[in-house]
C-alpha positions in Angstrom: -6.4 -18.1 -28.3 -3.9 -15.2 -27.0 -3.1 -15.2 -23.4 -2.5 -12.1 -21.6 1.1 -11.5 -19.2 1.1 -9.6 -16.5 4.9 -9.1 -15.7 6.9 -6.5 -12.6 9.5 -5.5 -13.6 12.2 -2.5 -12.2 12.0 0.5 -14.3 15.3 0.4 -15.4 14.7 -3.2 -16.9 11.5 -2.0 -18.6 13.1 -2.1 -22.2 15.2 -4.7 -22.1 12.1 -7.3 -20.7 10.1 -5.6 -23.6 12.2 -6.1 -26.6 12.5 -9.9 -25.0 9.0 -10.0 -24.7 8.0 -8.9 -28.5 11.1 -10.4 -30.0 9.6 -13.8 -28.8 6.4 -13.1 -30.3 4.4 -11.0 -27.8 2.6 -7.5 -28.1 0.8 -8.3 -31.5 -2.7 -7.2 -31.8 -4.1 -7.2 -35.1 -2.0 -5.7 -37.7 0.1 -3.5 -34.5 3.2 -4.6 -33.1 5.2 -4.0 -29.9 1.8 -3.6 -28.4 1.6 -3.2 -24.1 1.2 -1.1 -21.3 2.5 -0.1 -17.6 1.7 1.6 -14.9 4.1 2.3 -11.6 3.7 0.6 -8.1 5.7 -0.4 -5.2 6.8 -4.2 -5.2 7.3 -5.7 -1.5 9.2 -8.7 -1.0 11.7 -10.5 2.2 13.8 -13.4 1.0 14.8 -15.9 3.0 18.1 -17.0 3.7 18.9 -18.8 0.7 18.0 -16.0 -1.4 20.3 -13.9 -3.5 18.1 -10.7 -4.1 18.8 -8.5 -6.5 18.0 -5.5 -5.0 18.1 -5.4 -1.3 19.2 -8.2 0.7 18.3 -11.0 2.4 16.5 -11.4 5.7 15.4 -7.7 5.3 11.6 -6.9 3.9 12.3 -4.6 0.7 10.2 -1.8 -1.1 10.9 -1.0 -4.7 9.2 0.9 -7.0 8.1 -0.9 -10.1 6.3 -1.1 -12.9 3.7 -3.7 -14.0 3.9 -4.8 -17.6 1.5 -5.8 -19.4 1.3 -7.5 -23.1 -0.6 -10.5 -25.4 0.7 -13.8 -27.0 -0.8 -16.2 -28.8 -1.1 -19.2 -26.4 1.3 -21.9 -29.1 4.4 -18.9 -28.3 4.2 -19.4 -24.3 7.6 -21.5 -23.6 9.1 -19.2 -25.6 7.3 -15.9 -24.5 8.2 -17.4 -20.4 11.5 -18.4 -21.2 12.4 -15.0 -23.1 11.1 -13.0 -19.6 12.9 -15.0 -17.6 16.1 -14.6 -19.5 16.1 -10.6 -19.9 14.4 -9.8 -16.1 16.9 -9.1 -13.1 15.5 -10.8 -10.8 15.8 -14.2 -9.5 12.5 -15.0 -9.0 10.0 -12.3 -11.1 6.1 -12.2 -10.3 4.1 -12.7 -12.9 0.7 -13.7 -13.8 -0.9 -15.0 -17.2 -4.5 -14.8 -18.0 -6.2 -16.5 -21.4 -8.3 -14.2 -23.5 -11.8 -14.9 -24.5 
């Protein structure tokens, strides 16, 4: 069964998330590759003190305009399809939501 990731990413870390992404395994749908979509948004977010934001700082609510990513793996890749997202996004904690596929 594939799974679907649903991933918020800066635009400037779009490509670098994506080639993470479909190196791990993610983005095939039948016989296409590198398969996904996004659209732009604004991301909202205050981290507390013992946060070390990225963008922004701490203590101090924070707009940025993002992008949700979107993309399919098959459900026996996920350590390696969350690990690989982790690794390549700039944040320290990255939203993200994964849905199974029918």
């Amino acid at each position: 069964m594939n799974r679907k990731l649903i991933v918020f990413v800066p635009r400037e870390a779009l490509d670098r998330v994506r080639s993470a992404l479909f190196d791990a395994g993610a983005g095939r749908i039948g016989e296409y590759e590198h398969c996904s979509w996004y659209v732009a948004g604004t991301g909202t977010f205050l981290g507390s003190d013992r946060s070390s934001p990225t963008i922004g700082e701490r203590g101090k609510e924070q707009r940025v305009s993002e992008l949700r990513l979107e993309t399919v793996y098959p459900e026996e890749l996920h350590d390696e399809v969350i690990a690989a997202m982790r690794a390549a996004h700039p944040y320290e904690e990255p939203a993200f939501d994964i849905y199974p596929l029918l």
